[in-house]
C-alpha positions, 0 to 999 in steps of 0.5 A: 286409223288415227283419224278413225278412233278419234272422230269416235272418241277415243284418246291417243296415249303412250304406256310403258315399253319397259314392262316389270312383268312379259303380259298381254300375250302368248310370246317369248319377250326380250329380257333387259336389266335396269342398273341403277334399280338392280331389277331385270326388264322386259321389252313390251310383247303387248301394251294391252294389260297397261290399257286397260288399267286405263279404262279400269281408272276411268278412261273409257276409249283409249288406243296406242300405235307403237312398238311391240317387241318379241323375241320369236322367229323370222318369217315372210310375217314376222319381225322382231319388232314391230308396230301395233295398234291396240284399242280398247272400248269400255261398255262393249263387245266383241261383237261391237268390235267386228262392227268397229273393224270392218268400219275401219277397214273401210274407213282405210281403203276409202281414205288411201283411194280418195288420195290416189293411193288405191285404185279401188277401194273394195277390190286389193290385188295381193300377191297371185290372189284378188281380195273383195273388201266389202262389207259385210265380211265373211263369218266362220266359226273355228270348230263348226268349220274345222269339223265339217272339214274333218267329217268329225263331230264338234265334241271330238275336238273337245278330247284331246286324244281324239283331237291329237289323232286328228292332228297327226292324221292331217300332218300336224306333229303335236308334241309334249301334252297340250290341250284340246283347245290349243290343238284345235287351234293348230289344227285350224291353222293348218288347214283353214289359214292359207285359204282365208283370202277374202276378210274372215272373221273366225269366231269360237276360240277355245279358252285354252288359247284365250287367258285373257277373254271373257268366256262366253256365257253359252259355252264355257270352253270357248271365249268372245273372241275374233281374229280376222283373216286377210290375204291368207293371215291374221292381221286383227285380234280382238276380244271381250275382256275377261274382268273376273279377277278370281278367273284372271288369277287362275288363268295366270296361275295356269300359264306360270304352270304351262310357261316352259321358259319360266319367265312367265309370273302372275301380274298381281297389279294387273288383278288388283285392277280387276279387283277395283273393276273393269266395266264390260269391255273389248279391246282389238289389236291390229298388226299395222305392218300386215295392214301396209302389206295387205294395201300396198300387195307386199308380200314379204313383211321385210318389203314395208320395213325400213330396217328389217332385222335380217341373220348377219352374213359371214364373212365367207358370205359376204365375200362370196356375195361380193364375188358375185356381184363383181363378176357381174359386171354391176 
């Protein structure tokens, strides 16, 4: 992956773990505190909003491979701490990433089956299902998709009322008074997520999901934005960058409004940014513990990790474990 972004010009750079302000994504961040500067930190969710200062001062191609931090849940695709790529292009799109990222895609399983490590490169075995990566991946646009499913038009999923009653009627519980977009979004989730085996790009986000993406100039309720789905789960998300910083602000004051945690604040070194100018631009993410696992068919994210952080034992467990293995004869 490195050797993909360099050879087209992009430069490798480090941004700060310990962030002033949790941005960059929808999720809950490790809180710390700084002694000597008497000041509370946080352990980065994102090193997005520090990349694209980046290409705000100049630097048109950057990337970063490294730790992201959240203080979420565990499952078979999450940890606490994990390793992302993000990447960002000035003078792009979204549209020009989906090209980018099918590329290095490719680029990948050409690389891992050139060195004995895949045996085909266009054809992944993943758990119970045969994954066909080659180009061009699939398209499928969340509303269009999700309505055709439901039977329903494309505007009912734009009244929240309607969307909600949708929701609970296909088992998903909404809870407190979200948006219609946000529901579409779970909806979409919960009914399309699973069956995404073969690569999809999924395109047409509501804006409500977006805070950070460019809203597209055909419909104002959506934004230019993709995440593709490999194996049944995200592994890319990708965006045109919102570079109004009038519409920044605003979406940051919502989110701070919207924020049950009240840690979220409004980045106003982030907007000044903006203010100086941020070229036309797309920046993409990509979950390299996802993509170890899409490759080397682990189904389970503690299966590529070293060190997975797992729920301690209580002694009561541990000595029964420790019974059991003994009565085993192992």
């Amino acid at each position: 992956m490195r050797a993909f972004l360099t050879e087209r010009g992009f430069l490798e750079v480090e941004t700060p773990m310990l962030q002033a302000l949790p941005g960059g994504a929808l999720a809950r961040p490790f809180q710390t505190h700084h002694n000597a500067l008497d000041v509370d930190l946080y352990l980065r969710v994102a090193p997005e909003l520090y990349l694209k200062r980046l290409v705000v001062g100049g630097l048109d191609r950057v990337f970063e491979i490294g730790r992201c931090f959240r203080n979420e849940g565990l499952s078979t695709r999450h940890n606490p701490e994990f390793t992302m790529l993000e990447f960002y292009q000035g003078f792009a799109t979204y549209e020009d990433l989906i090209e980018e990222v099918e590329e290095l895609f490719v680029y990948v399983a050409d690389g891992l089956h050139r060195e004995g490590l895949l045996e085909d490169p266009k054809v992944l075995s993943w758990g119970e299902h045969t994954i066909q990566m080659e180009r061009p991946f699939r398209r499928l646009r969340m509303r269009e998709a999700l309505a055709e499913r439901l039977g329903v038009g494309v505007t009912d999923l734009m009244d929240p009322v309607k969307v909600g009653a949708l929701a609970r009627a296909n088992g998903l519980a909404v809870e407190g008074d979200p948006s219609a977009g946000e529901v579409t979004l779970a909806l979409f989730e919960h009914l399309f997520e699973a069956e995404l085996i073969d690569p999809t790009f999924v395109v047409g986000f509501p804006v409500e999901t977006s805070p950070l993406a460019r809203r597209n100039d055909a419909d104002p309720s959506l934004v230019d934005r993709f995440e593709l789905y490999v194996g049944g789960r995200e592994v890319s998300n990708a965006f045109s960058e919102l570079n109004d910083a009038a519409d920044q602000r605003q979406r940051f004051l919502d989110q701070v409004a919207n924020d049950p945690s009240g840690i979220r604040r409004i980045d106003d070194d982030y907007v000044r940014a903006l203010e100086h100018g941020l070229p036309p631009t797309a920046g993409c993410g990509i979950g390299i513990d996802r993509l170890v696992m899409l490759f080397t068919g682990a189904v389970s994210i503690r299966d590529v990790l070293l060190f997975p952080q797992l729920r301690p034992q209580s002694a009561e467990e541990a000595a029964a474990e420790d019974a059991a293995v003994e009565g085993s004869g192992e």
